[in-house]
C-alpha positions as CSV (number, residue, x, y, z in Angstrom):
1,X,21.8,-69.7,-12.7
2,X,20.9,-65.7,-11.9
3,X,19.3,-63.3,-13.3
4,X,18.3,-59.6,-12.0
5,X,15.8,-56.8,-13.5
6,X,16.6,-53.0,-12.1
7,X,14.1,-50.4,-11.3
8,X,14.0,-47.0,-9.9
9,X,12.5,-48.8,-6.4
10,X,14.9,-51.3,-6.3
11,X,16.2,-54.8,-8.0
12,X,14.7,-58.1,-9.0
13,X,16.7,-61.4,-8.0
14,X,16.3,-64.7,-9.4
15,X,17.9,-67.2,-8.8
16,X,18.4,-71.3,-8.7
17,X,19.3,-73.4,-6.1
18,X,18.9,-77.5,-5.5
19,X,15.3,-76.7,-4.4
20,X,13.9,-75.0,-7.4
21,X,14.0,-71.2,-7.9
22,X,13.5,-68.0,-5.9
23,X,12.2,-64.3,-6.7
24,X,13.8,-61.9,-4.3
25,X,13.2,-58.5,-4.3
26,X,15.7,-55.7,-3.0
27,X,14.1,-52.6,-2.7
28,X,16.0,-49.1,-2.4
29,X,14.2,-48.3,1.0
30,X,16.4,-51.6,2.3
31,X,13.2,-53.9,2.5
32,X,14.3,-57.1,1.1
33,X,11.5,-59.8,0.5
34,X,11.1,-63.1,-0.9
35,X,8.3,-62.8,-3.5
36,X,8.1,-66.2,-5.0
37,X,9.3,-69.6,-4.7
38,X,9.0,-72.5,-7.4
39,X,10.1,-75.6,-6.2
40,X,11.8,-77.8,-8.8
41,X,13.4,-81.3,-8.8
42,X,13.9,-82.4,-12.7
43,X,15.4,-80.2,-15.6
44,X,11.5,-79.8,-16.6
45,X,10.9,-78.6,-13.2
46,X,13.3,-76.2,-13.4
47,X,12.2,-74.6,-16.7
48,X,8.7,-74.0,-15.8
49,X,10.0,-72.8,-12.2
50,X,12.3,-70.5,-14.2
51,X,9.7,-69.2,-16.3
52,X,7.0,-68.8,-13.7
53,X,9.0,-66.6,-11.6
54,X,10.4,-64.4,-14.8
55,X,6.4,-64.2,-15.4
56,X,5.6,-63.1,-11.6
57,X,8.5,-60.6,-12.1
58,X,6.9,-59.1,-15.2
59,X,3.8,-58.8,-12.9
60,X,5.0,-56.8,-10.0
61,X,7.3,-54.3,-12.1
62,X,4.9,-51.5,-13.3
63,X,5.7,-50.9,-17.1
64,X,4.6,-47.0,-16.4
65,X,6.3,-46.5,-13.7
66,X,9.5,-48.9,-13.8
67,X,8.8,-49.8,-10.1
68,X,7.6,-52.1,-8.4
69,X,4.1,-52.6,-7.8
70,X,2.1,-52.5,-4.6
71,X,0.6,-56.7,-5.0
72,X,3.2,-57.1,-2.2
């Protein structure tokens, strides 16, 4: 499972693998950096893992500004 949020600065990443789920970010300037990981082993695992990292997502876009913060 993937999803992705676009800004002005750059894009969001999220994603799922075997070990739970992973917030990447992909900024325009080419910096590339893993901002969270939410390790996961059952299906309920997974769904707060998957809705702790759309949460830290919401956090580090600014809503004024449509980029990403500085809490990085």
């Amino acid at each position: 499972m993937k999803a992705h949020v676009s800004t002005a600065s750059g894009k969001a990443n999220i994603y799922q693998d075997e070990t739970g789920v992973h917030l990447r970010i992909f900024e325009t300037t080419g910096t590339v950096w893993e901002a969270g990981f939410f390790p996961a082993e059952s299906y309920q695992d997974f769904s707060k893992a998957w809705e702790s990292a759309l949460s830290l997502a919401r956090e580090i876009i600014n809503p004024a500004t449509a980029n990403f913060g500085t809490r990085h």
